[in-house]
N, C-alpha and C positions, 0 to 999 in steps of 0.2 A: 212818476214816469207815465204815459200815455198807452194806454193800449195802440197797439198797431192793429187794426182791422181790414179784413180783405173785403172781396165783393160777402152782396147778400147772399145768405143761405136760404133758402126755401127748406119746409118741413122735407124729408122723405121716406120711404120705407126702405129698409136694409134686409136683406138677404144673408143666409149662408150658402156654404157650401164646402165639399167633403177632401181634406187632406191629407198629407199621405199619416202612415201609420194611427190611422182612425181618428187625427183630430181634427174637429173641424174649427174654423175660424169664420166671422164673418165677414163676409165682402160688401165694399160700395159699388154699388150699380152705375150705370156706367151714363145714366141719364143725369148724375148728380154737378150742380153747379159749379161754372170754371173758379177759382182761387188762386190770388196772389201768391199764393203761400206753395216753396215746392222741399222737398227732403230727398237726401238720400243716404243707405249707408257705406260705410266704408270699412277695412278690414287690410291690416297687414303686419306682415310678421315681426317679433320682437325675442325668436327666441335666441338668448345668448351662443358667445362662440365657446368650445371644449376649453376648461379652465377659466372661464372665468367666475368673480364671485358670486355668492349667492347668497341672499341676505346678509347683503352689506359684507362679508367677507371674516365671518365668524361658523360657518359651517363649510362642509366639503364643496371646492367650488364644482362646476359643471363638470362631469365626466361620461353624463349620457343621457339623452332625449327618450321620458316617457312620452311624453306628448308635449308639439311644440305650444310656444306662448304669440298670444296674438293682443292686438290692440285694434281695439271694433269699438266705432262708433259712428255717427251721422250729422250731416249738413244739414241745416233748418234754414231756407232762404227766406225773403219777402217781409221781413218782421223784422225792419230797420237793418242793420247790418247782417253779417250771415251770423250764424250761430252755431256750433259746434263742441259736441259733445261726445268725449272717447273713455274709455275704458281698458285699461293695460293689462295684462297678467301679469306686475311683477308687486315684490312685494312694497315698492315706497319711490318715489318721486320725489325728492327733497328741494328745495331754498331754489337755487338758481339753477339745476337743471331743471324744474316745473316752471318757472320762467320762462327759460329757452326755449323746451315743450310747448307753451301755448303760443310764444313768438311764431314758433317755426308750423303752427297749423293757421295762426291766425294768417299769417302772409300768403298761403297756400289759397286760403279762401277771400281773399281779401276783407280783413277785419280789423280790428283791434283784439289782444290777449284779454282782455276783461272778458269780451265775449266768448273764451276758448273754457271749458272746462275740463281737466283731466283728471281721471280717476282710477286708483289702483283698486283690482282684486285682494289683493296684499298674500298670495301664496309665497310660501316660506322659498321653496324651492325655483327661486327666481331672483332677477335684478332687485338692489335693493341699492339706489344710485344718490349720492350726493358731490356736485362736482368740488364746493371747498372741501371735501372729505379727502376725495381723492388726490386732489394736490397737496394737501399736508402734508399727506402721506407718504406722497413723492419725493416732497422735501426733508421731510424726515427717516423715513426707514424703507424705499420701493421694494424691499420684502412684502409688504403689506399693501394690499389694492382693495376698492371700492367700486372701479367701473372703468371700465374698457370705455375710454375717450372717442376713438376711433368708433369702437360699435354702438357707443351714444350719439355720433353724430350721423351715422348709416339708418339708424330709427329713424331720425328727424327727418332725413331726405326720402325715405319709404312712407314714411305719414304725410308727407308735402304731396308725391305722388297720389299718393291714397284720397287726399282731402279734393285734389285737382279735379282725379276721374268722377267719384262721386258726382261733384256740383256740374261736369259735363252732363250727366248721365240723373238729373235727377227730376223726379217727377211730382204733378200737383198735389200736395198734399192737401185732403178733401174733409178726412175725419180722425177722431180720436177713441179709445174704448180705453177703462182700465177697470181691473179686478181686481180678487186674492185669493190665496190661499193657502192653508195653516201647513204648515212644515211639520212634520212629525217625527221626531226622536232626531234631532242633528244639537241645537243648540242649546245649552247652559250657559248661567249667571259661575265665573270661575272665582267670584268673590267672598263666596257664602262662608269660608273658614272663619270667623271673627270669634277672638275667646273674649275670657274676663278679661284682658287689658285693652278691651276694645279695639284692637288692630288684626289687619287682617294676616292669618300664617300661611298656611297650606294654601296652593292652586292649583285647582282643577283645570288646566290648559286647555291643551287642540286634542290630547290624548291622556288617557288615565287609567294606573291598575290600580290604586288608591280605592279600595274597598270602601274606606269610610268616606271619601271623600267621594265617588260614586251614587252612595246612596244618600247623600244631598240632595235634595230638590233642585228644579229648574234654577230657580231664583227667577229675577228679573232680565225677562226677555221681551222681545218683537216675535211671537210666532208665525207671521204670519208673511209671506212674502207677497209683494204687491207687482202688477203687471203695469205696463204703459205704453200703449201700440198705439203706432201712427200708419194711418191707413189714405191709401190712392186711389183712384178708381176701380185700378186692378186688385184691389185686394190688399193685405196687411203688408207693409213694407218697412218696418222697424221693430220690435219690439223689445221693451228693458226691464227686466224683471230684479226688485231687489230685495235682497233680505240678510238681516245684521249677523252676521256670526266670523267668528276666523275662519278660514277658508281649508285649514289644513287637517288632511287623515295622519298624514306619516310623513318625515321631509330629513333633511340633515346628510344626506350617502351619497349628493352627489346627480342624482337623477332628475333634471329639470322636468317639471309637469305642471301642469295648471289647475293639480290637486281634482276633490269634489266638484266643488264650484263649477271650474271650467269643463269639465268632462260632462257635466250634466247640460250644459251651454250648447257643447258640442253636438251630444245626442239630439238634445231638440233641433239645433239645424238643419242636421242631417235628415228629419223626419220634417221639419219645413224651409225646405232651399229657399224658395223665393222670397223668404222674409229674413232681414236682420236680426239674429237672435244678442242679445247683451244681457252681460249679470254685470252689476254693482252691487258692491259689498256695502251695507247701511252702518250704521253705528254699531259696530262690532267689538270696540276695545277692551270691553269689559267682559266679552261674551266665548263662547268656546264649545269644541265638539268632546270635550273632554266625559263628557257623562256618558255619554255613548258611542264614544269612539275608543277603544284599545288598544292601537298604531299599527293595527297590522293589516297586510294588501288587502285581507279579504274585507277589513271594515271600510278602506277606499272607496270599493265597490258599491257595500250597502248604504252608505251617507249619499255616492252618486245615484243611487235608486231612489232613495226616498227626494234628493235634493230635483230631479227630474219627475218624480212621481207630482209634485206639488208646481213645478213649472208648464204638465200638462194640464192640470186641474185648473191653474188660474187660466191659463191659454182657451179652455174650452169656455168660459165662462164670460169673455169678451163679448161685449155688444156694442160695436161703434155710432157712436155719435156726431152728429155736424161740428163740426170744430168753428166757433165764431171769432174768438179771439187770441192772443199769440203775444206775450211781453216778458222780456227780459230782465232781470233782475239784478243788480248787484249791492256788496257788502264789505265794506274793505276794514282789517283790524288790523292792528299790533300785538300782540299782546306781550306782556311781560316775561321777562323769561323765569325761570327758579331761580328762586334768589343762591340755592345753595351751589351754584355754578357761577364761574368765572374764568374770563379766559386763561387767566395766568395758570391756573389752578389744572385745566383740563390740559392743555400744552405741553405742561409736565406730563402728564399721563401718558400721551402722545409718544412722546421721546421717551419714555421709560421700557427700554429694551427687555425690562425683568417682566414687564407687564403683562398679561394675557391680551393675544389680538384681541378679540374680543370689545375688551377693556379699553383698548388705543382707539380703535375705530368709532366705538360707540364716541368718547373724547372726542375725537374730530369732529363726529356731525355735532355735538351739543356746539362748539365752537361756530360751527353755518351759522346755528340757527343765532349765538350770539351776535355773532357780524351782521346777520342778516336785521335785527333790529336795531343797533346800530346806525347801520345803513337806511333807516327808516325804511325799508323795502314791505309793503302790508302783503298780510293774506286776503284776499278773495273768496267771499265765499256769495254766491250764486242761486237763483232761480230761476226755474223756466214755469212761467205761468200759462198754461192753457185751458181757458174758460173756467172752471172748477177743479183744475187740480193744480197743483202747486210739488216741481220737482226741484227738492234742494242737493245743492253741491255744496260741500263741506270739506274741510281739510281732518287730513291727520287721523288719527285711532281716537276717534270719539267713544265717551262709553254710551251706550245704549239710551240713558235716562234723557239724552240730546233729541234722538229721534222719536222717543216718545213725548216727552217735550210738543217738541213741532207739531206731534198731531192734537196735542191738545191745546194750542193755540189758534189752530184753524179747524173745529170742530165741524164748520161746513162744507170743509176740499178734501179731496182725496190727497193726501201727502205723502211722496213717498220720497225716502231720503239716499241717497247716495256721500257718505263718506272717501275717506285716504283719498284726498286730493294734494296738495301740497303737505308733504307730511312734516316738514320742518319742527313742528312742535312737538313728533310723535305721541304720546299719547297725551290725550283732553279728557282729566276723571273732572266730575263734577267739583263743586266745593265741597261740599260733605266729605266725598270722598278721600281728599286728601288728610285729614290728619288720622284717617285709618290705615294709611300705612298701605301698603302691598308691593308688587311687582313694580304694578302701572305708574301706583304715583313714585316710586323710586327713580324710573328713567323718562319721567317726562320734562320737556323743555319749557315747561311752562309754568309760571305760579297760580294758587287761586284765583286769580281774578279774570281769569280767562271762560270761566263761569259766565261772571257777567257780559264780555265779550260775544262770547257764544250766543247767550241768549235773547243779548237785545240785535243780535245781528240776523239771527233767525226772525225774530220780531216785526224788524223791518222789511227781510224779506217776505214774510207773507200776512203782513198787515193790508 
């Protein structure tokens, strides 16, 4: 695919200057050459109504707003079609409502869905939506729900709105800056239990008093969270910061929040209005605040300290550059599902009134994601290429070994990876990882060879 190139850049010098709560950011000067290229971001609400599910509709649905959940992301014009890129607070986006989702922003911006990218934070204490789930459900037992139809389709029309204003309202985008910064004490490897029969027992989660399981090492992590601002004349006008870990301190009572993650999202806003702040959750699936987190309010707080401490660290460390070029990417798979599923088999589960919700619901979605291949319907999975860096969009609960991967593939670009986009497959463990057993590879939709999948699709995206 061709690069899209705007006017010439000339060299220039770049300036700062001083933000609120002492960080500063740098700014493009305002003598800087016009460009094709213009951005803007967007931001609108997605927090559920009182009662409805929450994670998927195996824990206490809503019954009261710590803090609402938002869906923030940005127009990218000038670079062949518009391009668009958002971010959800809830926990999962499944089969055909991620479909509908990127229909109903592409239309908004006048596009095509290939070019729409959506991505969950994946906090527990939020939507976790599949619409054949939902209908199964309905057919079978409407004691049991998945997702408020009605408030899935009120998102769509507040994102169409949101994607509208934006692209009225958006400006030349001039330059690029991107950084990082090491995260300190949030996330663990929750796989490290492996005995003599080589499979994996015990899991160190999102929370743990598990003593021995504690004093575990990290294991295999991303420390490091990486920034990617996009900058106007006026100064920084986007920026996406991501880093791999599950999202959650404490969840399950009932209190929608947007957990760590988003509260640290929040704070930095707050301390810079006039820039779009976004967190994308990277390849997280393997990973967890369990070593250092104990599930109680006050450890909320300290994971949003340190997860903000490291989002101002990289923010200060920005130094934008001329942006020369701008190319969109795509990746389309199938992949297999596990074999140890079938629909006949999940159905029953479905209808088995003895069954744990739980246990019906989970059945239903594996059933999307079997329909959904099926249906030959692929996943998508995405990049936005600018000059040297390379941002991937990726489906599902990846484990971590994907996102490092990536950067050892493009050992010259800055790569920073955004997973839980179409979650249909739910969790993506490596090959390895599957014949050791765990959690992960228990309820994933997918077989080994999604491995391969994964990897030569990454491949292509940043070959």
């Amino acid at each position: 695919m061709p690069t899209m190139n705007g006017s010439s850049i000339s060299r220039r010098r770049w300036l700062g200057t001083s933000l609120a709560a002492g960080i500063s950011l740098p700014f493009v000067p305002s003598s800087f050459a016009d460009t094709s290229w213009r951005i803007a971001g967007f931001r609108f609400d997605v927090t559920p109504p009182m009662g409805h599910p929450l994670c998927g509709g195996w824990i206490t649905p809503a019954t009261s707003v710590d803090d609402p959940l938002e869906a923030i992301g940005y127009v990218l014009l000038g670079a062949g079609a518009p391009i668009v890129v958002c971010s959800v607070d809830w926990t999962g986006v499944l089969n055909d409502a991620h479909i509908q989702w990127r229909q109903a922003l592409a239309e908004a911006a006048g596009t095509t869905p290939d070019r729409v990218a959506i991505q969950c934070v994946h906090q527990h204490d939020a939507p976790f939506v599949c619409i054949t789930t939902e209908k199964l459900l309905a057919e079978t037992d409407p004691t049991l729900k998945n997702l408020d139809l009605q408030f899935f389709d009120t998102c769509l029309s507040r994102g169409r709105d949101a994607v509208k204003e934006a692209i009225a309202a958006a400006k030349p985008l001039t330059g690029i800056a991107t950084s990082e910064a090491k995260v300190e004490r949030i996330a663990g490897n929750r796989r490290l239990d492996i005995r003599a029969d080589g499979k994996v027992h015990g899991m160190r989660g999102s929370a743990s008093r598990d003593a021995r399981l504690i004093a575990m090492p990290e294991g295999l992590i991303d420390p490091m969270l990486k920034t990617v601002a996009f900058y106007t004349e006026e100064g920084p006008v986007v920026a996406c910061h991501y880093y791999a870990c599950h999202p959650m301190s404490h969840y399950g009572k009932g209190a929608v929040s947007s957990d760590w993650a988003g509260l640290a999202r929040k704070r930095l806003q707050a301390s810079n209005p006039q820039c779009t702040q976004i967190y994308f959750n990277g390849c997280g699936g393997n990973v967890a605040a369990g070593k250092y987190n104990n599930g109680t309010p006050e450890a909320r707080i300290e994971l949003t300290d340190r997860m903000y401490a490291a989002m101002v660290e990289s923010t200060k460390k920005l130094k934008p550059q001329p942006l020369k070029s701008v190319e969109w990417r795509t990746h389309e798979i199938l992949s297999q599902p596990n074999p140890t599923y079938d629909e006949a088999g999940m159905l029953a589960v479905v209808r088995d009134a003895k069954a744990r919700a739980s246990d019906r619901i989970r059945a239903a979605m594996r059933i999307g994601y079997l329909r959904r291949f099926s249906e030959k319907k692929p996943v998508i999975l995405s990049s936005l290429r600018l000059d040297g860096v390379s941002v991937l969009h990726l489906p599902a609960e990846c484990f971590v070994e994907y996102q490092l991967r990536a950067q050892s593939m493009a050992p010259g670009r800055f790569v920073a990876t955004a997973a839980y986009g179409d979650g249909g497959m739910w969790y993506v463990p490596t090959k390895v990882a599957f014949p050791l057993g765990g959690y992960e590879v228990s309820v994933s939709n997918c077989a080994p060879s999604v491995d391969e999948d994964f990897t030569n699709g990454m491949a292509a995206l940043l070959g």
